[in-house]
C-alpha positions in Angstrom: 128.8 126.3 166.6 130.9 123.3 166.4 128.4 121.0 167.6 126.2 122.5 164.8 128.5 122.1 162.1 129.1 118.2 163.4 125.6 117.5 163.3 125.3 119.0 159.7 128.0 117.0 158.8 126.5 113.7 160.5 123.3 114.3 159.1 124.3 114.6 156.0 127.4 111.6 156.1 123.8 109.3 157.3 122.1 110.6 154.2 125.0 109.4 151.8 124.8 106.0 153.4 121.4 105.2 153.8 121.4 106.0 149.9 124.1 103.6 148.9 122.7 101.2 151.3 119.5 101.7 149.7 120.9 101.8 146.1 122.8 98.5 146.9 119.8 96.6 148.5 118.0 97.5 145.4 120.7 96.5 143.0 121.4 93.2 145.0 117.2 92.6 144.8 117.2 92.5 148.4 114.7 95.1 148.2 112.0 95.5 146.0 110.4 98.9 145.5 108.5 98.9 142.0 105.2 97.5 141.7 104.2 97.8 145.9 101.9 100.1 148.1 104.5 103.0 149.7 103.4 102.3 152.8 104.8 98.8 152.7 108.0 99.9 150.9 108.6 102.3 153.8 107.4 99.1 156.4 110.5 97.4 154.6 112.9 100.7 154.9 111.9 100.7 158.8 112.8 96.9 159.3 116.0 97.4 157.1 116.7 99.9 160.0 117.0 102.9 157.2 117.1 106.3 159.2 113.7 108.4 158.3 114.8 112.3 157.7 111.8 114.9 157.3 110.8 116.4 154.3 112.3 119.3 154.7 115.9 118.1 154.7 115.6 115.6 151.6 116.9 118.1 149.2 120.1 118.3 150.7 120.6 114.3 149.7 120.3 115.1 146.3 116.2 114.1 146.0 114.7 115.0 143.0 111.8 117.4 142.5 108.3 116.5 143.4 106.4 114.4 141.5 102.5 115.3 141.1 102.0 112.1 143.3 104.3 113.7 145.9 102.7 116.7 146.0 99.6 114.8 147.7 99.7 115.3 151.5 101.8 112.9 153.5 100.3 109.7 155.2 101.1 109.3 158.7 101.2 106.0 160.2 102.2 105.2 164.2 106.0 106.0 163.4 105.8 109.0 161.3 105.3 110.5 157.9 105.7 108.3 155.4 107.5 111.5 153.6 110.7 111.1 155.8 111.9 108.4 153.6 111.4 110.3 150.0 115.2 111.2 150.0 115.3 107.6 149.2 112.2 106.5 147.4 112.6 110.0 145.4 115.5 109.4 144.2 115.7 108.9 139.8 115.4 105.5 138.6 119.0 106.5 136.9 120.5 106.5 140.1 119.9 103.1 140.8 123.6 101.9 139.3 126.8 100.8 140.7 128.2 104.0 140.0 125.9 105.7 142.0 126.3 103.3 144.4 130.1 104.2 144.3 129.6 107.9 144.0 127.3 107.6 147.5 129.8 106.1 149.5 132.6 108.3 148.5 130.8 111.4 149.5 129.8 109.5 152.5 133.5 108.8 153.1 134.4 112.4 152.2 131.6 113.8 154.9 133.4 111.3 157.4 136.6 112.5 156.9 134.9 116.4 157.5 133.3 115.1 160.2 135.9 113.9 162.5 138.2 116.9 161.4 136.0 118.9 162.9 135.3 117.1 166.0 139.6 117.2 166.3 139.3 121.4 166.2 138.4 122.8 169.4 135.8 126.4 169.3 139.0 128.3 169.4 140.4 126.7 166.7 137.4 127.1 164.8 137.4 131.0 165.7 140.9 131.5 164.8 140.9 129.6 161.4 137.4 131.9 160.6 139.2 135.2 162.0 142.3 134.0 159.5 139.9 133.9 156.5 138.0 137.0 157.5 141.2 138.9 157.2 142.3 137.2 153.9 139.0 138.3 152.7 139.2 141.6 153.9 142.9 142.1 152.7 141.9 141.3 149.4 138.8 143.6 149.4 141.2 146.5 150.5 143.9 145.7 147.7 140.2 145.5 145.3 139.0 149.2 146.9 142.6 150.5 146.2 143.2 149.9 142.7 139.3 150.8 141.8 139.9 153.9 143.1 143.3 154.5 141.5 141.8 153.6 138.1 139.0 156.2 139.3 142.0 158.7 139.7 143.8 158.1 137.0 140.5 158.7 134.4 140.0 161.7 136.3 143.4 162.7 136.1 142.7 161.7 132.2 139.9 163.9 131.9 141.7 166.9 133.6 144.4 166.4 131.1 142.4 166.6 128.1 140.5 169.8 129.4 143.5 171.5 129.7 144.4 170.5 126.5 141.4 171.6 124.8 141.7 174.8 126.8 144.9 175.5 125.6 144.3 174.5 121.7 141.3 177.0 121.9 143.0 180.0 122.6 
């Protein structure tokens, strides 16, 4: 489980920097994206050493939805599906600021910082702290179950009463 979670977390920490690598490149007019063929764009992404990611994991980076164009069926070349790299080239024109730039590389950091946490805990660590927040849940779902069904008792105890009193009142 633990080597899962670290590879969720690497994946995605690579993500956030490709992106503000990207972002930067793009800012800094190191890389040029508008007016060129994709499959030269990506030729550039592949020299620039960017790391491809398949389609199926882009929307985890925070890639927009598909564009008609995108919805075409992906070109292969000798190293892949052009598609890997749409978490970058699908990203919104909006997001190519400083800010974003900023934002990128503090989630990177923040994924980092996850990431070697987690690599610190060993499985039993990781057991015991979800066993810990199994029985917090569970506690609080037992306190829940309790007062619903003293609230339960209490309007039947409510209903009882007024029977009783209409009983009485009508004889």
């Amino acid at each position: 489980m633990q080597d899962y979670l670290a590879n969720e977390l690497q994946t995605t920490f690579e993500k956030y920097t490709n992106q503000a690598r990207f972002v930067q490149m793009i800012v800094d007019k190191q890389l040029v994206v508008s007016n060129r063929k994709k499959a030269e764009i990506v030729a550039d992404l592949r020299k620039h050493k960017f790391r491809p990611f398949p389609k199926g994991t882009a929307k985890a980076a925070g890639e927009n939805e598909p564009t008609v164009e995108d919805e075409e069926e992906p070109e292969v070349d000798a190293n892949g599906s052009m598609a890997d790299f749409d978490y970058l080239l699908g990203m919104a024109i909006w997001s190519l600021t400083k800010e974003k730039i900023a934002k990128l590389k503090e989630q990177a950091a923040e994924k980092e910082i996850e990431l070697l946490a987690l690599l610190e805990k060993s499985p039993k660590d990781l057991w015991n702290a979800d066993l810990d927040l199994f029985l917090q849940e569970w506690e609080v779902s037992r306190v829940y179950a309790l007062t619903f069904s003293f609230i339960q008792l209490n309007d039947v105890l409510a209903r009882l009463h007024r029977v009783r009193g209409e009983e009485s009142q009508g004889c």
